[in-house]
Every structure is written in structure tokens, then in C-alpha cells.
N, C-alpha and C positions, 0 to 999 in steps of 0.2 A: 796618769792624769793628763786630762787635756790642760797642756799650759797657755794653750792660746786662749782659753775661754779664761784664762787666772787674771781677777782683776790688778793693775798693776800702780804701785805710790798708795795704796789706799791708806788714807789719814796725814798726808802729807800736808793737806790745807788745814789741818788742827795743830793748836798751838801747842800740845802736850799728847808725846806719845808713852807709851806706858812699859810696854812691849816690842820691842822692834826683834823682827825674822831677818835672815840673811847672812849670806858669807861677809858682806863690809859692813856690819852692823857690830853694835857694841853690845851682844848679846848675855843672857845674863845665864848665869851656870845654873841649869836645872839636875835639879837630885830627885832620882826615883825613891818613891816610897809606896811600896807598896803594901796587901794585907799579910803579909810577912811577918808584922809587929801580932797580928792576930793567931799564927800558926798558918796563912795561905801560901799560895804559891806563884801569884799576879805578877806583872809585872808590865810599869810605862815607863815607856824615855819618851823626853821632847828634844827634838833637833830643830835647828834650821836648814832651811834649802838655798840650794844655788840660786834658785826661783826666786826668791825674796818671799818665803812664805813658811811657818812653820806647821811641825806634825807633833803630833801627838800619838804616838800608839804601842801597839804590846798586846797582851793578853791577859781576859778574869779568870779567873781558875776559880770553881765551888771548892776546890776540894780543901779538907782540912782548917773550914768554918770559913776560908776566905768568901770572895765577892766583890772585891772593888781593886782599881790602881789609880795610883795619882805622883806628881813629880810638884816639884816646890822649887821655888825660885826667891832668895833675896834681892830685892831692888840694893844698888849701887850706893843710895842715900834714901832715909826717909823722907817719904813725898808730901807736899800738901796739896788735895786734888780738892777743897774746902770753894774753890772756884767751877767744880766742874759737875753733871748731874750722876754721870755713871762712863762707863765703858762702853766701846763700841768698837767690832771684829767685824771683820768679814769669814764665814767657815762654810767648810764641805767635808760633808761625813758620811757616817755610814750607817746613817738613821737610829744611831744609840743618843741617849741623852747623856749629856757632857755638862759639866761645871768649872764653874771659873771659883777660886775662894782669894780673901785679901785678909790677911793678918796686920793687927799691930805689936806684932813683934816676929822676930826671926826665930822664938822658937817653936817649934815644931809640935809639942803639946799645949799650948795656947790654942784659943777659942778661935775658929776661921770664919768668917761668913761667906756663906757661900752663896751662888746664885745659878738654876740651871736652864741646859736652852736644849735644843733640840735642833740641828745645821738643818738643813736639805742635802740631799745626796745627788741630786742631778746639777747644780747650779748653786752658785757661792751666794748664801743667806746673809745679808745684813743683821748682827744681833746688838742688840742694843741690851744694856744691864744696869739700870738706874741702883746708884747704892741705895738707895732707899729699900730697894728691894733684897736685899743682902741678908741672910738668917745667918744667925750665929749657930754654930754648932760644934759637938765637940763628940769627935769615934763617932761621926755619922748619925747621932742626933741632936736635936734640937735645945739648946741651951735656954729653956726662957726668962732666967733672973741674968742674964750677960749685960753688960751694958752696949750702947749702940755701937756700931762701927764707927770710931773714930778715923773720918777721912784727913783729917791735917794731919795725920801722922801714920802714913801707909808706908809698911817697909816691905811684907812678903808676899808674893802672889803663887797660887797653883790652879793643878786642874786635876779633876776626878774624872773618874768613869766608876759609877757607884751602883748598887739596886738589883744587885748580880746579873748586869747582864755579860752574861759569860762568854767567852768565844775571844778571837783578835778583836783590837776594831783599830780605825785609823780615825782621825781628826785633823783636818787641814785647816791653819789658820792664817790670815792675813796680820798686820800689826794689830797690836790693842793700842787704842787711843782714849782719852779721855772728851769724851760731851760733855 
């Protein structure tokens, strides 16, 4: 990656970061989950870089009903983001569609909303993720008796790579901040 082209502090001037990348950052432990729970054989980490920027990547495997990976993360404390509209990253990918999901709860079979975007691959995309836009869903479909996403009480966050698309992929992300 061209590091020179990497935008650098992005979300510094927001009052509520969500995500913070980086070696002196207070980063939060992400666990791979992959479709492994399914019979698959996928597999995503997310790390931070020296850069101040995080990755997302691994690989989808078809084989043995899989399709998708994804890593989860519990926030430090639950949040109230009930001041804010959505999220917003800065990413550079490798032209697969990515999702960002927020739980109100840290377990893991609880209902996640999810929200997906699509980076650019030549240049770092502004993405912006209004919670309003946020579906509930639960094993990759759609929940439509869930109740809304409760933002005053955000504890978990993750990311997908879903929809089989198969093969590595990487995902470069700047902090998540809240709008």
C-alpha cells in the first residue's frame, strides 16, 4: 500500500471515536468468527497497523456450505451514540462489498444490524453508515419482527465479508467515528 496516499488523524476533529487503529491506541480485541459455525472453512482477522490504520482480511471458502467471514469486537463499555447520526470510516479495498454490524449485546447469537458499503480500490472512500440504515439480522438474514437498533446502548461491533464472495480479500480501514 501507498502510505503516502493514507489519509492521516482522520476523525480527530469528532468528538466520539468509535474504533480507533494503531500500535498506541486502545484497541479493542477482535475474535474471528468465521462460517465454521456453519461446517465452512473462511477465515478473517482484524489487526491494527503501525500506519494508524486497520485491516481486515483472510479468506471465503464455498466449500462445505460456507460463504462469508467476519471478526467481532466488544466495546470497552456500552456506548450511547443517541447524540450521533451514524458512523463514518475512511476504506480501501479490493472491490468486495463489506459490512460493518453493531449489537446490543456481546452475545454473539443476538440479532446484529448490519449496514454494507462497497470502499474503492484505487483511493480511500469516505463511507458514511446513518444507523437509521442499520437491518437487523440474524445467520445472514433478515429479522423483520426485531426491534430497532437501540443506539444508547451499543456494546458490540463487527465486520462481514458475506454473499460468497470467495477468494482473499483485504479491507483497509481508517478509525470509525461517530456523525
Amino acid at each position: 500500500m501507498d502510505t503516502a496516499n493514507t489519509p492521516k488523524r482522520f476523525g480527530q476533529d469528532h468528538s466520539q471515536p468509535l474504533v480507533v487503529f494503531g500500535r498506541n491506541s486502545h484497541e479493542l480485541r477482535w475474535e474471528s468468527i468465521g462460517d465454521n459455525v456453519m461446517g465452512g472453512q473462511s477465515d478473517g482477522t482484524v489487526v491494527g497497523s503501525e500506519e494508524g490504520y486497520g485491516q481486515f482480511y483472510g479468506t471465503v471458502r464455498l466449500d462445505n456450505g460456507g460463504g462469508f467471514a467476519s471478526a467481532k469486537a466488544d466495546l470497552p463499555k456500552p456506548l450511547d451514540a443517541s447524540r450521533w447520526k451514524g458512523i463514518e470510516l475512511l476504506a480501501l479495498s479490493d472491490g468486495k462489498t463489506y459490512k460493518i454490524g453493531l449489537r446490543n449485546s456481546t452475545d454473539r447469537r443476538s440479532v446484529v444490524y448490519q449496514h454494507s458499503f462497497t470502499p474503492g480500490t484505487e483511493q480511500w472512500s469516505r463511507i458514511q453508515l446513518p444507523f437509521s440504515n442499520f437491518i437487523p439480522t440474524w445467520r445472514g438474514q433478515t429479522v423483520t419482527d426485531a426491534e430497532p437498533l437501540d443506539i444508547r446502548h451499543l456494546v458490540s461491533v463487527s465486520l462481514f465479508v458475506s454473499g460468497r464472495q470467495a477468494g482473499k480479500f483485504l479491507l483497509r480501514m481508517q478509525n470509525w467515528v461517530l456523525f
